[in-house]
KOLPA-41657 format. One record per residue: residue in three letters; x, z negated, y of N, C-alpha, C in turn. Coordinates in steps of 0.05 Angstrom, whole numbers, padded with zeros to 5 digits, always signed. Each point is the difference from the previous one (the first is absolute). Layout:
// KOLPA-41657
alaXZYXZYXZY ...
***
This chain:
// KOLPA-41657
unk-01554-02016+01843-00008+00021-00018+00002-00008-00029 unk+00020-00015-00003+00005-00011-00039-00015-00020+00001 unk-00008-00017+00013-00021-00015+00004-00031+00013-00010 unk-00009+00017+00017-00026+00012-00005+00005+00019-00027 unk+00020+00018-00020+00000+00000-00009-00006-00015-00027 unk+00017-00025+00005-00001-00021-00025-00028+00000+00000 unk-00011-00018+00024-00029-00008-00009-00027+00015-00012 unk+00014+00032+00008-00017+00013-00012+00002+00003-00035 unk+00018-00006-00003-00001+00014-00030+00007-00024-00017 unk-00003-00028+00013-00002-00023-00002-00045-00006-00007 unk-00008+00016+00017-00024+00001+00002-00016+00013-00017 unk+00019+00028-00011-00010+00015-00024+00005-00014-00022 unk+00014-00020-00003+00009-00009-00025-00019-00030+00003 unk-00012-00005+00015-00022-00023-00009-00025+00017-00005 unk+00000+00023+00007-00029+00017-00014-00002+00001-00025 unk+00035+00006-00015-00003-00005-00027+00007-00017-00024 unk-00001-00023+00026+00002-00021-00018-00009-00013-00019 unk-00029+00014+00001-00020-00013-00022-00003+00018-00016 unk+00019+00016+00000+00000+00023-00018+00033-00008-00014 unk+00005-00022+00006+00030-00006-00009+00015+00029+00001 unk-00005+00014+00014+00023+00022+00018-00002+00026-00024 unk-00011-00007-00019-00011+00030-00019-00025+00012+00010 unk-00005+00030+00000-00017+00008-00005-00016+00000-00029 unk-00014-00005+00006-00022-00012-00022-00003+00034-00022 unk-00001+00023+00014-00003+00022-00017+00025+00004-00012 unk+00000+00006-00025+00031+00005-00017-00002+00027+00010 unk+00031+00014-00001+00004+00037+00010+00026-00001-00028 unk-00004+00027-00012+00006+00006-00021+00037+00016+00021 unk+00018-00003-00018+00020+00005+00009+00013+00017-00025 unk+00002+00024-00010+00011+00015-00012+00027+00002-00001 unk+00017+00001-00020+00017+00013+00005+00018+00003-00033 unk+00018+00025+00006-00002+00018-00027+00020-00012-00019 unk+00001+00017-00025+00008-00013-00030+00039+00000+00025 unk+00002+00025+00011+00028+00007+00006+00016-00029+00018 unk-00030-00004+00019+00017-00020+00013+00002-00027-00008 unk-00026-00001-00031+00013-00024-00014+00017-00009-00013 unk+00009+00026-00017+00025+00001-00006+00027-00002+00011 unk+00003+00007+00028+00021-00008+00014+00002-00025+00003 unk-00023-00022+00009+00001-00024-00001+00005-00007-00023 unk+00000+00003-00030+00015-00006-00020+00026+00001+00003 unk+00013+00025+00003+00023+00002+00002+00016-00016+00017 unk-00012-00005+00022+00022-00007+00028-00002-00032-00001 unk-00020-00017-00006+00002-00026-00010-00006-00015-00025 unk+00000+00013-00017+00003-00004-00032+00022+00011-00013 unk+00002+00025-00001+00013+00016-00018+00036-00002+00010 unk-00006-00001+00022+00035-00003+00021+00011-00030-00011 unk-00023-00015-00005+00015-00029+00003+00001-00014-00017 unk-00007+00022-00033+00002-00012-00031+00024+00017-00013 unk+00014-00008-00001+00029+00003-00012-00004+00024-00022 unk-00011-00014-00017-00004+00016-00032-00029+00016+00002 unk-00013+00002+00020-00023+00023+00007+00006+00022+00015 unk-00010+00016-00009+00014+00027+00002-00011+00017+00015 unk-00033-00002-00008-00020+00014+00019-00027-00022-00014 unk-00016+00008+00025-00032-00015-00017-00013+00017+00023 unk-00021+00014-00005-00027+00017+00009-00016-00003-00014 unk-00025+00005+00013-00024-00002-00011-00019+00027+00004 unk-00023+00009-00018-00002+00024+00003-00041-00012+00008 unk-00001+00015+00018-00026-00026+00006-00032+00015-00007 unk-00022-00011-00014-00021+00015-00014-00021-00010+00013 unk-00029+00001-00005-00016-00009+00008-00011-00024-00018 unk+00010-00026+00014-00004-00026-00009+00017-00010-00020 unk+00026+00013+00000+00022-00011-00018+00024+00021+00013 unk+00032-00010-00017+00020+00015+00010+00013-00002-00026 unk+00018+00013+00000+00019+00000-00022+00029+00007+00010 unk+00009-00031-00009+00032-00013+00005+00023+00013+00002 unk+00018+00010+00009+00018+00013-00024+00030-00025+00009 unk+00020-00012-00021+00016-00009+00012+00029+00008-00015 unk+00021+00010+00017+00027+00003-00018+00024-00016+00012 unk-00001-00013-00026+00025-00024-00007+00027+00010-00014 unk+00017-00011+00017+00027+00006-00016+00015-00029-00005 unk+00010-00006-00020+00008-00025-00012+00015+00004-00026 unk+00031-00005+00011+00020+00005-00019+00002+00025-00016 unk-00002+00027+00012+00009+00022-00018-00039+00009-00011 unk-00018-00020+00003-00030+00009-00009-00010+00003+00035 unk-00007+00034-00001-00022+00017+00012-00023+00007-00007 unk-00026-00017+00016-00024-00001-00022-00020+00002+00026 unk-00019+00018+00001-00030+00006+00017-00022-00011-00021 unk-00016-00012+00022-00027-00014-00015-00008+00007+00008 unk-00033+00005-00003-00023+00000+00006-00023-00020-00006 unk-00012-00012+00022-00028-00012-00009-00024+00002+00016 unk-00020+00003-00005-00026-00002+00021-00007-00035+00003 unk-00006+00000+00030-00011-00020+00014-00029+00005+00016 unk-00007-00026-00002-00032+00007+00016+00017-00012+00025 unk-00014+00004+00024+00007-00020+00025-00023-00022+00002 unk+00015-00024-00001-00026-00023+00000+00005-00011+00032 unk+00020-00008+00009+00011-00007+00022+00015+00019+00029 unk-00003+00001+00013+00019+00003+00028-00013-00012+00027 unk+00022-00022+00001-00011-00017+00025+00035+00008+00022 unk-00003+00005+00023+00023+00004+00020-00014-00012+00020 unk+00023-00017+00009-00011-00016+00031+00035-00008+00011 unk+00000-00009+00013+00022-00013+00009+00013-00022-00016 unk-00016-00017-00009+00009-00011-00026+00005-00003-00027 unk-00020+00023-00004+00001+00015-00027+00003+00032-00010 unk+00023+00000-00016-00003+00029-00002-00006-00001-00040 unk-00021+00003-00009-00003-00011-00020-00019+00034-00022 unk+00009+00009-00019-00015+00027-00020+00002-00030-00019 unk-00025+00010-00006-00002-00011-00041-00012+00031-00010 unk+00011-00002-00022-00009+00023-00023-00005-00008-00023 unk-00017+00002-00020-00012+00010-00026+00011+00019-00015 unk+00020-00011-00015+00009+00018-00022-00026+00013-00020 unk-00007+00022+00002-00023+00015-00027+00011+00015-00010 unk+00018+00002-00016+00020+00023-00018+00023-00020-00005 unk+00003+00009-00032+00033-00005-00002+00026+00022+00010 unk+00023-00019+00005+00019+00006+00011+00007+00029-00029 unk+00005+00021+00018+00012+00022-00012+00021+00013+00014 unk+00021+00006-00026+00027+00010+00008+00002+00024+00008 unk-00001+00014+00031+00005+00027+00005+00026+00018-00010 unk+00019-00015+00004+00016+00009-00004+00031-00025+00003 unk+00016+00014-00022+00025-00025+00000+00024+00016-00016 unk+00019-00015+00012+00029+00007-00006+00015-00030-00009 unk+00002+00006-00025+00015-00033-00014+00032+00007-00003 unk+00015-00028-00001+00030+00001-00005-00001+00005-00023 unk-00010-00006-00024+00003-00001-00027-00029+00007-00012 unk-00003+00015-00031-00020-00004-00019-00014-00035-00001 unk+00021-00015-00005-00012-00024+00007-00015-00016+00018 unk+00013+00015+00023-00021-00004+00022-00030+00006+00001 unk+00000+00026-00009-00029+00006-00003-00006-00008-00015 unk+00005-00003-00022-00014-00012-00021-00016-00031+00006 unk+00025-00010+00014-00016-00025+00013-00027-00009+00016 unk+00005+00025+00022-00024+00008+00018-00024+00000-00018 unk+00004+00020-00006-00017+00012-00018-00021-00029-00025 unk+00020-00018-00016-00009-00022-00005-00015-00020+00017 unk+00015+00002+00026-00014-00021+00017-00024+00001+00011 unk-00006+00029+00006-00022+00009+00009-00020-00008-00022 unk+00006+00007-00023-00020+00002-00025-00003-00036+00002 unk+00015-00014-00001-00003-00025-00007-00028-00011+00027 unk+00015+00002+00015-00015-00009+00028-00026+00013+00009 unk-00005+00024-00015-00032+00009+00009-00019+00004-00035 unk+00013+00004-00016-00008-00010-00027-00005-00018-00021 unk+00021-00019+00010-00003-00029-00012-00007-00025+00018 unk+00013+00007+00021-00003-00029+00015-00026+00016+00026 unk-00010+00023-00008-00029+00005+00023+00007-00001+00022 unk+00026+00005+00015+00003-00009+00026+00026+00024+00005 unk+00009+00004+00028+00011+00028+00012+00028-00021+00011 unk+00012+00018-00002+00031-00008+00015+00007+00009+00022 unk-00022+00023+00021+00003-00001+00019+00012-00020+00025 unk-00028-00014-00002-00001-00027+00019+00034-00014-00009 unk+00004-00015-00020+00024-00012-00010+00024+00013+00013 unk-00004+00023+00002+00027+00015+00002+00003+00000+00041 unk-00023+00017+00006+00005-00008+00027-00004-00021+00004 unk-00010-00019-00005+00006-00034+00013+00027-00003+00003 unk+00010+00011-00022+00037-00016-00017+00008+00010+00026 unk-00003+00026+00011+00012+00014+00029-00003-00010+00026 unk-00018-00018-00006-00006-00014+00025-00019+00011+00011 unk-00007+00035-00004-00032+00011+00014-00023-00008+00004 unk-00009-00007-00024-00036-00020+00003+00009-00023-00010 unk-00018-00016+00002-00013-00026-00022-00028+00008-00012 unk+00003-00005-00024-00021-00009-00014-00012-00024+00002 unk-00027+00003+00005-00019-00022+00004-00022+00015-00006 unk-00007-00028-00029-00041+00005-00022+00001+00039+00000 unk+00023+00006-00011+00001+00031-00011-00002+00021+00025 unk+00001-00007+00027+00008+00014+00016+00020+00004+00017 unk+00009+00019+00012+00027+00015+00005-00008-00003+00026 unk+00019-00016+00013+00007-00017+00034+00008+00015+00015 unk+00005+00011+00010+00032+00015+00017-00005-00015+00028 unk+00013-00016+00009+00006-00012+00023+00018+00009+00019 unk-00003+00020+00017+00014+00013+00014+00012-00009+00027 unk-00020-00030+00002+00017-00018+00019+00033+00000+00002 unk+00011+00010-00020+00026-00015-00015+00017+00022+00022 unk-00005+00025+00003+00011+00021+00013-00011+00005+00029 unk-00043-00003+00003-00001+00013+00027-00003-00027+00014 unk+00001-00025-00005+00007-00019+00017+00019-00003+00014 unk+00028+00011+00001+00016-00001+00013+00002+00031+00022 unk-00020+00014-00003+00003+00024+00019-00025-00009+00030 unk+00016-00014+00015-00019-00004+00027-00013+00023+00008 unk+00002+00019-00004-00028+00020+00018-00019+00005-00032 unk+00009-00001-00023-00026-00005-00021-00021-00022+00003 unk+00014-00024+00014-00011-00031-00007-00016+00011+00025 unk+00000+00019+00021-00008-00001+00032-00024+00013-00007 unk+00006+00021-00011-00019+00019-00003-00031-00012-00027 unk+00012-00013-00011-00019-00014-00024-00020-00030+00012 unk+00021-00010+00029-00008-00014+00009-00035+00012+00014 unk-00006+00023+00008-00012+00016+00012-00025+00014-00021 unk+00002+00000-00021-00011+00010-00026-00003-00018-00019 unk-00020-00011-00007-00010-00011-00028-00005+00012-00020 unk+00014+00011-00023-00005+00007-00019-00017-00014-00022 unk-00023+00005-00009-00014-00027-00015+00000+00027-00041 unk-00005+00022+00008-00005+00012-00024+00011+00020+00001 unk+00007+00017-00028+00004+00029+00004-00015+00013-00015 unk-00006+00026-00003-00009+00025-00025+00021+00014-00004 unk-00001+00018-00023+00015+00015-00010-00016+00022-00005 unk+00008+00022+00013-00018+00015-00005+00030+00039-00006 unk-00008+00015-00018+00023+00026+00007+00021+00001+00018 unk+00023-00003-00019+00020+00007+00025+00004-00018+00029 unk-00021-00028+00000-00002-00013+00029-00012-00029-00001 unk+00011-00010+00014-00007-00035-00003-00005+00003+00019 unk-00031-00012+00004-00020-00004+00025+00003-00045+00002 unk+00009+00006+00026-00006-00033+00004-00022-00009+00013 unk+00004-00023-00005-00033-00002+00019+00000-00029+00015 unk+00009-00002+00022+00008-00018+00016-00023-00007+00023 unk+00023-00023+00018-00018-00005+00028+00019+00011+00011 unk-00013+00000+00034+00028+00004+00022-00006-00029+00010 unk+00024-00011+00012+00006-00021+00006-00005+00003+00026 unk-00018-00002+00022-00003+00008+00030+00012-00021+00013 unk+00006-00026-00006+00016-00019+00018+00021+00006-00006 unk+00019+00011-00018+00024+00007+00002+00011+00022+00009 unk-00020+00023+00002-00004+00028+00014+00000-00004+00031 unk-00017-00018+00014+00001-00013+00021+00026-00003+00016 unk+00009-00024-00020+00023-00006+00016+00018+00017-00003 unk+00004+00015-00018+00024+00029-00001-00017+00012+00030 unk-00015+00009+00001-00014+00008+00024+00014-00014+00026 unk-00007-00017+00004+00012-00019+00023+00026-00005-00010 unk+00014+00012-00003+00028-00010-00004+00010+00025+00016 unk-00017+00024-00010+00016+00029-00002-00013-00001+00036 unk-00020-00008+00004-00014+00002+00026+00018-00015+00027 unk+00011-00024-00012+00018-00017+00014+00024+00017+00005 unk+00008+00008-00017+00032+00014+00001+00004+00027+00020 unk-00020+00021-00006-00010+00019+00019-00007-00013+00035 unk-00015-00024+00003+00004-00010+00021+00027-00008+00014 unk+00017-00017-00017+00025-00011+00002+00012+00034+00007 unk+00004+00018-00017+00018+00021+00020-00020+00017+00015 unk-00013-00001+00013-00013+00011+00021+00000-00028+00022 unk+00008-00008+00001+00007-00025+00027+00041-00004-00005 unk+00002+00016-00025+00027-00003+00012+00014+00026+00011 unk-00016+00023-00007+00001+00031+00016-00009-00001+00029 unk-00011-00015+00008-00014+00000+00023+00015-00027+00016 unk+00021-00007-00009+00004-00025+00017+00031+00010+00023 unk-00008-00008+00027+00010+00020+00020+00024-00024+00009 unk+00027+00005+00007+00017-00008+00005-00004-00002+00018 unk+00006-00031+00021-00003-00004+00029+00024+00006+00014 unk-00015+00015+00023+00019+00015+00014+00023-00026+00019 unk+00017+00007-00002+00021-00027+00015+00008+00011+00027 unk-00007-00017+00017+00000-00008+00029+00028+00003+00006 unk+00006+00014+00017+00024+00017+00011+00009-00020+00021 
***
């Protein structure tokens, strides 16, 4: 019986082999501003020391940032808008690029000292007034969150969901190649992976066999 199973789904998977195991039609995969923000939180925001919170509030064809840092006695919320240029997720890559289009603005902040702000307050002016360029990127890089690379904002999330085996399982199964941004909801737009769907198939199909031959397996009666 695990025999004729294998071969069968051994047999489905040379049908799509010349389809290198994607379906060729992309299927849009939705899902909302709420549950992307939890994925902020639970492997970004948990695992940066001096970050406090980071959400994003999501628009149609842009989002806007928000991030709060605490560092030495300074409590400070930013804001910036990003376009989305990038989102590739596969098993090997868990990869957002963003497009900063707005400068970095201070929502709100709580300083140790007059001096403190005063500082901020200079640095900002220096860095988007004189030198044309945002301290966003700089600042989360310094955190370790993104890299900057040719003026765009990295976030490499390999760093956190590479080590969660049923993320790497499940991504194994789904090609993410693009996303949209559209109200309130990030639409992805992927393949399904049918040779990897397969063998989850025949795996789950094997195992169901395995205890149905071991429910049914009859103790021989011993000769008196």
């Amino acid at each position: 019986m695990q025999t004729l199973i294998t071969n069968i789904s051994q047999r489905i998977r040379q049908v799509y082999q010349k389809a290198e195991g994607f379906i060729e039609d992309e299927r849009e995969i939705p899902l909302s501003q709420v549950f992307l923000n939890a994925t902020f939180q639970r492997f970004v925001t948990d695992n940066v020391k001096m970050l406090q919170d980071l959400h994003a509030d999501l628009h149609d064809d842009w989002l806007r940032l928000y991030a709060t840092l605490d560092y030495n006695g300074l409590n400070i919320t930013l804001s910036v808008d990003l376009k989305l240029v990038l989102m590739e997720l596969n098993k090997d890559t868990q990869l957002i690029v963003f497009e900063q289009i707005s400068d970095t603005q201070v929502i709100e902040a709580s300083y140790p000292s007059f001096l403190h702000k005063i500082a901020v307050k200079c640095a900002l002016f220096y860095y988007q007034k004189i030198r044309n360029d945002d301290p966003l990127g700089m600042i989360l890089e310094k955190l370790k969150v993104i890299k900057v690379k040719d003026d765009l904002l990295h976030l490499d999330l390999n760093r956190w969901l590479g080590q969660n085996r049923s993320i790497i399982d499940t991504l194994s199964k789904v090609h993410v190649n693009h996303a949209v941004l559209r109200e309130a909801e990030l639409v992805l737009t992927g393949n399904v992976n049918l040779t990897a769907l397969f063998r989850k198939m025949s795996e789950e199909k094997l195992d169901n066999v395995e205890d149905s031959l071991a429910d049914t397996q009859v103790t021989p009666l011993k000769q008196k």
